[in-house]
C-alpha positions as CSV (number, residue, x, y, z in Angstrom):
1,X,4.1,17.5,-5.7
2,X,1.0,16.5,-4.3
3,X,-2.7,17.8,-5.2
4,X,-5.9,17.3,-4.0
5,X,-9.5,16.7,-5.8
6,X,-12.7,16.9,-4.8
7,X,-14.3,14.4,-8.0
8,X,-17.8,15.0,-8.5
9,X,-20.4,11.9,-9.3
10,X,-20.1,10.5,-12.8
11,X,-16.0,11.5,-13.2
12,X,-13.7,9.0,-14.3
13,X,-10.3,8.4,-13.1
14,X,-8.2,9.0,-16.1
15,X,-6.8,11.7,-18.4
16,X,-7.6,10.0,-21.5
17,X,-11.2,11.1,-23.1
18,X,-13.8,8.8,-22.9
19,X,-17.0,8.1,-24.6
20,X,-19.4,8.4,-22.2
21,X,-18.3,10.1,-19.0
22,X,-15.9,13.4,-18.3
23,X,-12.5,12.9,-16.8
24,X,-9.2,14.3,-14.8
25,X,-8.4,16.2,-17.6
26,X,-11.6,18.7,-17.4
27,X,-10.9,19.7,-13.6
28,X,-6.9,19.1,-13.0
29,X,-4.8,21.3,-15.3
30,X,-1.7,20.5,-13.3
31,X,0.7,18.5,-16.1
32,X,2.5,15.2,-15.3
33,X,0.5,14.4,-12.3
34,X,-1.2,10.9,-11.8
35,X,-4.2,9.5,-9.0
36,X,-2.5,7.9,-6.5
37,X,-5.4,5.1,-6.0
38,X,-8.1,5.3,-7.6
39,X,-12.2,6.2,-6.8
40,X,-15.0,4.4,-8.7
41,X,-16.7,6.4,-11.3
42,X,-20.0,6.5,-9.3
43,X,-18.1,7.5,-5.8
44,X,-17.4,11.3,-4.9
45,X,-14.3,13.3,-2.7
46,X,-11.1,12.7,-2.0
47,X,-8.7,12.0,-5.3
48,X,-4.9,12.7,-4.4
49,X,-2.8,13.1,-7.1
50,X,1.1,13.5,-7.6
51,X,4.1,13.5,-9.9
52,X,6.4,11.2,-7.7
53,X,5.8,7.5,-8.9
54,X,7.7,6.5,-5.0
55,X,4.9,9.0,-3.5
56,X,2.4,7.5,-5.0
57,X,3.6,3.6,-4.5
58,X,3.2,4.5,-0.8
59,X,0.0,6.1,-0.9
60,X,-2.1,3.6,-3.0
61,X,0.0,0.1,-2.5
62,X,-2.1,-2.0,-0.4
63,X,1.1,-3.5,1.6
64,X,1.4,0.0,3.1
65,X,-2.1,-0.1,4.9
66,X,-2.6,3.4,4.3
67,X,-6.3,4.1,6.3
68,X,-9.0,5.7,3.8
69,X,-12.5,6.9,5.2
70,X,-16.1,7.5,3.2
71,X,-18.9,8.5,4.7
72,X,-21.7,6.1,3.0
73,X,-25.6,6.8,2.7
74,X,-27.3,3.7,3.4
75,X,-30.4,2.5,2.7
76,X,-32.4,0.5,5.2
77,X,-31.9,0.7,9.2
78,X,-28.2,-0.1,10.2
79,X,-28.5,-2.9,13.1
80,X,-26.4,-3.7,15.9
81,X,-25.4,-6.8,14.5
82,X,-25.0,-5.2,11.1
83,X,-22.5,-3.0,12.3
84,X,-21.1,-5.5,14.7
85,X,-20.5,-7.7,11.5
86,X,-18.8,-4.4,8.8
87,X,-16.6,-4.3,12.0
88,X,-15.6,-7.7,12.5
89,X,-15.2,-8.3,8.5
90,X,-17.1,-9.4,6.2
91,X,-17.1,-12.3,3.9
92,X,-17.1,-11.1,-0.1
93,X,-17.1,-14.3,-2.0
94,X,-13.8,-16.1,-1.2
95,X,-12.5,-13.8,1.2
96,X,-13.2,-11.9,4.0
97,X,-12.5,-8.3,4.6
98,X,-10.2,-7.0,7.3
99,X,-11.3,-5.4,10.4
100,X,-12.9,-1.9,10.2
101,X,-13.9,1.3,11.5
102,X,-17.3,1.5,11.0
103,X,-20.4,3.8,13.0
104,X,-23.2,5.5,12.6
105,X,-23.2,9.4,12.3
106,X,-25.8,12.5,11.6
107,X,-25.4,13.8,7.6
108,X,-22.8,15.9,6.9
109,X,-23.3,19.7,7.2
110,X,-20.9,20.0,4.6
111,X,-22.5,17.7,1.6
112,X,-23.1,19.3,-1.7
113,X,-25.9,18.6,-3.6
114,X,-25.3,15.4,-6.1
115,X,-26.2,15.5,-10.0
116,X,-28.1,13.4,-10.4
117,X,-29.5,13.3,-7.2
118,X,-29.9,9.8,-5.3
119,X,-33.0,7.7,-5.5
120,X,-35.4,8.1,-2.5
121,X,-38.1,5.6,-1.7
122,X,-40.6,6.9,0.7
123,X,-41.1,3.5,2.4
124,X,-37.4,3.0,3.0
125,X,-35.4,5.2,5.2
126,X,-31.7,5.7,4.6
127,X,-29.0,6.5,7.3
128,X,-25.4,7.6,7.2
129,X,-22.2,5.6,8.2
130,X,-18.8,6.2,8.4
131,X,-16.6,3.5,7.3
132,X,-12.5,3.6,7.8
133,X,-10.5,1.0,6.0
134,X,-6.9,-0.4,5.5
135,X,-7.4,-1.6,2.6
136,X,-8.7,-1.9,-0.7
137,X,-10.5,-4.7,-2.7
138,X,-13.0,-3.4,-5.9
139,X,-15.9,-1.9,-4.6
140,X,-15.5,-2.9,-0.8
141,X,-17.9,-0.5,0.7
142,X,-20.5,-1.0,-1.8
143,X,-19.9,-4.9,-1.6
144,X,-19.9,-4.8,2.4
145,X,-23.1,-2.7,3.1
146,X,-24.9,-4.9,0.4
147,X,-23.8,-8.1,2.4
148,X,-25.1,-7.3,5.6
149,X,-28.1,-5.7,3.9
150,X,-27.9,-1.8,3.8
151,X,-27.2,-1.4,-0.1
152,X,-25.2,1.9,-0.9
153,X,-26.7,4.9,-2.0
154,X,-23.9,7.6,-1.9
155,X,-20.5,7.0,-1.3
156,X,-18.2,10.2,-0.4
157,X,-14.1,9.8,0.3
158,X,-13.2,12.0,2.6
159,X,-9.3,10.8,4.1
160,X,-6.2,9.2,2.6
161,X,-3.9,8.7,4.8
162,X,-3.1,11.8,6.3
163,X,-4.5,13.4,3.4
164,X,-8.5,15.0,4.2
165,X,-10.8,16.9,1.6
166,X,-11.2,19.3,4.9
167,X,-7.3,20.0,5.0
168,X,-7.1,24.0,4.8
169,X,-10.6,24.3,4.6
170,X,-13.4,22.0,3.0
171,X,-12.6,21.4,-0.6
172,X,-15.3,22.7,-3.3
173,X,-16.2,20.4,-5.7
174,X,-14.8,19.9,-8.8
175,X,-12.4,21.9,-7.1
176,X,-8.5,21.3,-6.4
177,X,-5.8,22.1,-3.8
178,X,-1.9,21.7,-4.0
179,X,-0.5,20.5,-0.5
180,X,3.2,20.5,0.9
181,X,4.2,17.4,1.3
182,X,7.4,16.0,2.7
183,X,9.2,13.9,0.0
184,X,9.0,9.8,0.9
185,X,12.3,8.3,1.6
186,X,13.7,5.9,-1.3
187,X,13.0,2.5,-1.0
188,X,16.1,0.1,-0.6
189,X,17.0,-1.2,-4.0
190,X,16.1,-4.7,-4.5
191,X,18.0,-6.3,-6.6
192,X,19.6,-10.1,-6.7
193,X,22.2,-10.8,-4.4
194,X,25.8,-10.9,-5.9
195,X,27.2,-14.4,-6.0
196,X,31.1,-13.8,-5.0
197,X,33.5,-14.6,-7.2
198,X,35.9,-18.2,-6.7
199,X,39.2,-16.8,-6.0
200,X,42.5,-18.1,-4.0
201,X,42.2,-16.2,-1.6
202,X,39.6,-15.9,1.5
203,X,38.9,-13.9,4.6
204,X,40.3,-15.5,7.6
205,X,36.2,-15.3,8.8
206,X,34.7,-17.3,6.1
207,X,33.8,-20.8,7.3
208,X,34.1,-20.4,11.0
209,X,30.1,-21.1,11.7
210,X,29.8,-23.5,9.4
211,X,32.8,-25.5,11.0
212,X,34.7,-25.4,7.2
213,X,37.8,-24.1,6.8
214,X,38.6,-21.3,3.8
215,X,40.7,-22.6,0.7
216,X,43.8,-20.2,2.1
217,X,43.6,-21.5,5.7
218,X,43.5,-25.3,4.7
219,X,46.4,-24.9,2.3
220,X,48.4,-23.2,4.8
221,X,48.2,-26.0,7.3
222,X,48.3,-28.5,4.7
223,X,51.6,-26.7,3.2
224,X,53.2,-26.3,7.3
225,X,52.0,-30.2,7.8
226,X,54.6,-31.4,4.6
227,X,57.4,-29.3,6.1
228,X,57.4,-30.6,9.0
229,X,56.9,-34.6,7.7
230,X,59.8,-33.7,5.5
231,X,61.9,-31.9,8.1
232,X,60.8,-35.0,10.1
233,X,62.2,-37.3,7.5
234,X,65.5,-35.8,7.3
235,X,66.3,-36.3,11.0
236,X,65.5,-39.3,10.8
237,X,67.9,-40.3,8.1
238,X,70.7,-38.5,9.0
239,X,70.5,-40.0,12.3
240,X,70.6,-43.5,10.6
241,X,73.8,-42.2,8.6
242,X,75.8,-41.9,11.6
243,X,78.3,-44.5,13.3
């Protein structure tokens, strides 16, 4: 099962009540489903949600790469080399962020009205990008448009994946949508391999590559090698025995 929400501003991602801010629980009445990745309390859109713990391993694991886009209000004036630099990656600390999608487009037609609404300073005009990443560090837009100076105002998930907040019309917010979705495959099992058990008797294959010989084949030549010493032997001596 897979469902979609649009989470308004201010909505924190869990079911639990908390003190201060609403939660999953006032907009998804679906039972047993879980966020599959998570969206900061102060970001809005796309939240997908599903039952399947496999499903949502490969949605929100980072090894899977999964692409996830925002649009992102800005403020300031985004430069060339600004962009040139969210695009290339950007260095957060100790690390530097991967590669990106990143431009700069009109507002949305579609945008809702935020509550609260976003500061505005007269003196300082704000701009719109759209940012496409493959991964997923804590607050990696926010933390990438503040180091190459454009500080985030509003910041709006729109894809997961193949997963869009426009699939089958734009989503309202607050509002939720369940999807078909074509089941994962199972992951192989991991588990340890199975150390083979020491017994008399081993395939004729074991040992060729590594130029040793298996326990069954040595014995066997070791076993022909007496008889014929012994048969050996007895020629010999009966040969000495005659006149």
């Amino acid at each position: 099962m897979l469902l979609l929400l649009n989470k308004p501003y201010g909505v924190i991602c869990q079911f639990t009540k908390h003190e201060t801010h609403p939660t999953l629980k006032e907009y998804v009445k679906v039972p047993h489903v879980y966020p599959a990745g998570r969206l900061d309390t102060d970001s809005e859109g796309l939240l997908v949600l599903t039952d399947d713990g496999h499903m949502q391993n490969q949605i929100s694991h980072p090894m899977h790469k999964k692409p996830k886009t925002y649009v992102v209000q800005v403020e300031g004036s985004p430069s060339d080399a600004a962009l040139k630099s969210l695009r290339a990656g950007v260095k957060l600390g100790d690390e530097v962020t991967l590669p990106c999608h990143a431009e700069i487009i009109d507002e949305p037609k579609w945008l809702w009205e935020r509550n609260p609404p976003i500061r505005y300073r007269a003196s300082i005009p704000t701009h719109w990008l759209e940012i496409t990443l493959t991964e997923g560090k804590n607050r990696q837009v926010r933390r990438m448009t503040a180091a190459v100076g454009l500080p985030t105002l509003r910041l709006i998930r729109t894809q997961v994946g193949g997963y869009s907040l426009f699939e089958g019309g734009t989503l309202g917010l607050g509002d939720t949508r369940m999807i078909d979705a074509t089941p994962c495959p199972p992951s192989p099992a991991r588990t340890a391999p199975v150390k083979p058990r020491r017994t008399g008797y081993q395939p004729d294959f074991v040992g060729k590559k590594s130029g040793v010989l298996p326990t069954n084949v040595r014995k066997a030549r070791v076993g022909a090698a007496s008889q014929a010493n012994r048969s050996a032997r007895a020629t010999a001596s009966s040969s000495r025995k005659k006149p």
